[in-house]
N, C-alpha and C positions, 0 to 999 in steps of 0.2 A: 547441838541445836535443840532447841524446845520449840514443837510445831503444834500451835493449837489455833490454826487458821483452816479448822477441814471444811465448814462451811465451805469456801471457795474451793477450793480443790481437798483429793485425798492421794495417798499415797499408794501407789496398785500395789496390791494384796498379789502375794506370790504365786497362786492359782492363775489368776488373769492375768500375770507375764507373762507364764509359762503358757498358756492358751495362747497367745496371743503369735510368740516365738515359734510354736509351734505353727500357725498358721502362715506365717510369716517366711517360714526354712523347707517345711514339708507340704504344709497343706494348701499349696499355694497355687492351684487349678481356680481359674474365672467359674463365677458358678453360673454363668450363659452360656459355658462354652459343652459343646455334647460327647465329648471323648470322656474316657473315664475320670482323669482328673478332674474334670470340669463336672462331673454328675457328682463323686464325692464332693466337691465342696458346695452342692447345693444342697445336699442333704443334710451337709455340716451347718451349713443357716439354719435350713429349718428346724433345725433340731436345738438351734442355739434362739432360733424365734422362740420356741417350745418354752426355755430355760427361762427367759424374759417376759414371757407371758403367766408364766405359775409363778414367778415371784412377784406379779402384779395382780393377780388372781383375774386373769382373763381369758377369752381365747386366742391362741398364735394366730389367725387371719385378724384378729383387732390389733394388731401389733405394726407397726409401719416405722425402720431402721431410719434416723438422720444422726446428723453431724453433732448432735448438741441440744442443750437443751431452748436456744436462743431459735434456731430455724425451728423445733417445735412449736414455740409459741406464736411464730409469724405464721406459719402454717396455718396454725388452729384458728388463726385470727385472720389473715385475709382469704381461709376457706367459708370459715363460719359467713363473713360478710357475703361472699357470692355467690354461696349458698341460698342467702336472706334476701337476696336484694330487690326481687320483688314485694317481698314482705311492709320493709320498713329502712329505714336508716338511724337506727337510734343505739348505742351500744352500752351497756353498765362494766365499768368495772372500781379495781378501787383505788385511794391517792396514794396507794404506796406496794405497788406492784415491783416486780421487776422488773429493768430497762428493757428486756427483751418484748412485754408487753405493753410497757407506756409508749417505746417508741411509734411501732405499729397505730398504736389505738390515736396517739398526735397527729402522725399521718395520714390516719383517715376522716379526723376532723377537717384537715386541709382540704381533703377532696369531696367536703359536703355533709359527713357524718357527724352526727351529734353525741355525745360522749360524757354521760354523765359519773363523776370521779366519787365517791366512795371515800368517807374522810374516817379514819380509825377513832377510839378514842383513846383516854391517856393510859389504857393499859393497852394498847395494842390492836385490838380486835375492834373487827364489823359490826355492826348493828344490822341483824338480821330485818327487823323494822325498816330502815332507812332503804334497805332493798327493797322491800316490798312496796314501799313508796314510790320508788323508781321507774320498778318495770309499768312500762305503757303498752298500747296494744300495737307499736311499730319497732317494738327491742327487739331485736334479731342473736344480741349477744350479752352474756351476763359471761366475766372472764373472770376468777375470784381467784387467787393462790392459796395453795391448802395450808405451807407452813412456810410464814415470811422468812426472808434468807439474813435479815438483820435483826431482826428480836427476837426469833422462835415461836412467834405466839402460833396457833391454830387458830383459822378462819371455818365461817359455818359454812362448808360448801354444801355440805347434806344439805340442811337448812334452807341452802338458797334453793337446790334441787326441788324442794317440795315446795319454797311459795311461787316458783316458775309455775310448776304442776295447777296450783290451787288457780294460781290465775290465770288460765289457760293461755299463756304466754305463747309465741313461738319462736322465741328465743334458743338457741343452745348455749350449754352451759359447758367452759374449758377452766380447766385447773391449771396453774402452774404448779405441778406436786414434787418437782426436783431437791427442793429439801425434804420433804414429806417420806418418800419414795426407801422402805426398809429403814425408815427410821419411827412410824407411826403405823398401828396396823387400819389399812384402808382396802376398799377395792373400789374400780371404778365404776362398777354396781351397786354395792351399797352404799356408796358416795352419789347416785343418782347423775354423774353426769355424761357426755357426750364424748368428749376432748380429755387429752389428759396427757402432758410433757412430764417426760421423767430424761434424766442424763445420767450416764454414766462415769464420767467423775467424780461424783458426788458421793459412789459407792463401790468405793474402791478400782474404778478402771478406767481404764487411759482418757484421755482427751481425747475428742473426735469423736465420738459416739455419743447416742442417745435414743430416743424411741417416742415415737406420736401414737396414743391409744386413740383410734375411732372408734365409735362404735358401731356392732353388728347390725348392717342395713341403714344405716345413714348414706347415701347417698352423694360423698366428699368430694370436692376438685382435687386434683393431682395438685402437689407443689410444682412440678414444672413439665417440660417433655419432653420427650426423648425414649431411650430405649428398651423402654417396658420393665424395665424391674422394680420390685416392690411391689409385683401385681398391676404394674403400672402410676402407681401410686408417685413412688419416688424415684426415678432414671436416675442412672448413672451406674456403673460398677458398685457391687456392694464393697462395704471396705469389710474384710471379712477378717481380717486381724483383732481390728477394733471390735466388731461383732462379738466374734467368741472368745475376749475377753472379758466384755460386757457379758455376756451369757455365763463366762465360770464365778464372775465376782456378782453375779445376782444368783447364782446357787448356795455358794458359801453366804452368803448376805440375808438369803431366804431360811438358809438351816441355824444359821446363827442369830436372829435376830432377837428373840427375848432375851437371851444373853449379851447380846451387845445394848439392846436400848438400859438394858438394867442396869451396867456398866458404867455405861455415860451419864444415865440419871442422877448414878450415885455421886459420879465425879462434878458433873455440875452442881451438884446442890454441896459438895463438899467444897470445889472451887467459890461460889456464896458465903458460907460462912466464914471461909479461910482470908479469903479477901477481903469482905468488908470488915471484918474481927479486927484484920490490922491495920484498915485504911480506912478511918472513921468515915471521911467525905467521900469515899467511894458510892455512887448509888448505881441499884439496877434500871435499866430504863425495862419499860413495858413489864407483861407479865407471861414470861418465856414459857412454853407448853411443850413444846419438843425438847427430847432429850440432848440433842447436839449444840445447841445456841446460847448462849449468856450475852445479853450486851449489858454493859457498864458505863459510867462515866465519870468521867473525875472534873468537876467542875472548877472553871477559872485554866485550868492546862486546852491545848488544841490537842487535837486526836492527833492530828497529820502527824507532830513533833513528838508526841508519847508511842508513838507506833513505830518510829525513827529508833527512838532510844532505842526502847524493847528492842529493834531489830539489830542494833547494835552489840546488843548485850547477848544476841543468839536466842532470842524469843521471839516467836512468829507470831502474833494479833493483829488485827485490821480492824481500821477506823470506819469500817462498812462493810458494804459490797465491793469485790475488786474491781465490778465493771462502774464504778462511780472514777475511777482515775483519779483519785485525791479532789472532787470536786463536792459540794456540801451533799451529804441524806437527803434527798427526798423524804423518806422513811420519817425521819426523825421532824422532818419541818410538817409533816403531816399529820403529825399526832401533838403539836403543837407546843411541842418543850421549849421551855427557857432558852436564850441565846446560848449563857451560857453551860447548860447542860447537854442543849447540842453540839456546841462545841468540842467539847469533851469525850462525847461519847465513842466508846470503839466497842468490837466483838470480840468475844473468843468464844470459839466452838470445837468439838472434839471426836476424836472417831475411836473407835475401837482399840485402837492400839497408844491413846493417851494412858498416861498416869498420873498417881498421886505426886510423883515425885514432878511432874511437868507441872504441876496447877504449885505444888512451893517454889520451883525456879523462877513459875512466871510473879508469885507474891512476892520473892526478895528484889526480880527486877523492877516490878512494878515501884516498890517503897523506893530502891535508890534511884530509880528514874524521876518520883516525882519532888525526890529532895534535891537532886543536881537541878530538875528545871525550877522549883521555888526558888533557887540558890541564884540561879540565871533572871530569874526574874527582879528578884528583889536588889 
């Protein structure tokens, strides 16, 4: 099998099994509970908060453990509102977020909020301008993603940070940086914002995990309530498997990262030439900035049916985001391409443990894939 769908998931990195196993088999004391198991393993969080916060360059109290990167962004977004809500009801963010924020930010149009969407242009990216336009003196939210999870490109979230600043908005500013996150060097200080969703799938480690950055002295609602963990933050039993797998695969993620983005850069822009070289009508959509993302498209073919093949053929690529369920881009209808080159269009994205030999298996499936469907076509 040839998996170049890391975008959407990765594959856990041997480190944060075996963290995780270990948590799992041995280390497996409640860390509310006050016997000695229960005190080692709360020491064991905070020390894996610890791990999760230097590879995001923060402090471990800005650090707050959830499920994913999807309750993060609900979090950041119906705290941020009531937080604001004496302030204003007016929220920015932009037309081609991830579901996890477009849904929230719909739902709060329904209940009164005003919601102005953020259209890309046709390489991708924000118009920092078009922000500054926006914010009014009752925005309470600017939510911007640092690196889109379907084209790659980078968004100016610094940028927005400072014309927040300039115009004495009182807005908070959340990142969705879950692709971003060990794949781009950032911090959420020098990135000037408040909020900031990172998951742990995305870098090497299990499903179920993720992390909400607040920041120091903000003043945040709990996601929900109950029994005080998380500082009160977030209740519930920490999942502490998931945790200190997440915490060894953001160590290796943090020691390795110039070598990994290096890696991938090289391979992406080797997978571009390799690809287009042999597939004339192949084009790239947008203008991809992060090391991990390619999106392509082959015009006149559907995505749904060339990702079929491919899968067929033992090659992993997706026609988008997985959370889209085979239903059209947003993404792509927001940056306003041709019918049929949205149609067409799918991703591949890559982690560390891709190769060159993956980016030729995915080039000879992609050619007899698109000469069985001309074949089928015609």
């Amino acid at each position: 099998m040839i998996y170049l769908d890391n975008a959407a998931t990765t594959r856990v990195c041997p480190q944060a099994a075996q963290a995780a196993l270990e948590a799992m088999t041995e280390q497996y004391g409640n860390p509310s509970s006050r016997y000695p198991l229960g005190r080692e393993a709360a020491k064991r969080l905070k020390d894996q908060r610890s791990q999760v916060a230097a590879a995001l360059g923060c402090a471990a109290e800005e650090i707050f453990f959830t499920s994913c990167g999807t309750e993060g962004d609900n979090w950041a977004i119906r705290g941020a509102v009531e937080l604001g809500k004496r302030k204003g009801k007016h929220i920015i963010t932009t037309a081609f977020e991830h579901s996890a924020v477009l849904e929230p930010c719909k739902a709060l149009e329904r209940e009164g909020y005003e919601v102005t969407w953020l259209k890309p242009d046709k390489t991708g990216h924000i118009s920092i301008d078009d922000l500054t336009a926006a914010l009014r003196p009752d925005t309470v939210l600017v939510s911007m993603m640092l690196v889109n999870n379907e084209l790659g490109t980078i968004q100016p979230v610094a940028e927005a940070a400072r014309a927040i600043k300039a115009a004495h908005s009182p807005a908070l500013l959340h990142t969705d940086a879950v692709q971003a996150f060990l794949k781009i060097p950032f911090t959420p200080k020098a990135l000037g914002v408040d909020l900031l969703t990172i998951s742990g799938h995305k870098v090497r480690a299990p499903k179920g995990v993720g992390a909400l950055y607040i920041r120091k002295g903000l003043r945040f609602p709990p996601l929900m309530l109950g029994g005080g963990q998380e500082e009160g933050m977030r209740p519930g039993t920490e999942a502490t498997a998931q945790t200190a797998a997440f915490a060894a695969a953001c160590a290796v993620g943090k020691a390795e990262m110039n070598s990994y983005t290096t890696r991938m850069k090289e391979l992406k822009e080797y997978a571009l030439d390799s690809l287009l070289g042999a597939i004339p009508e192949l084009k790239q959509v947008g203008e991809s900035d992060a090391p991990h993302i390619l999106c392509l498209t082959l015009p006149g073919y559907k995505s749904e049916v060339l990702v079929r093949v491919l899968g067929d053929m033992g090659v992993c690529v997706s026609a988008g985001s997985a959370c889209h369920r085979g239903k059209p881009s947003h993404v792509f209808a927001a940056m306003g391409l041709p019918k049929n080159e949205m149609d067409g269009a799918f991703r591949v994205s890559f982690s560390p443990d891709s190769t060159r030999e993956d980016v030729d298996g995915l080039r000879e499936a992609l050619i007899k894939a698109r000469d069985t469907l001309f074949t089928t076509l015609s």
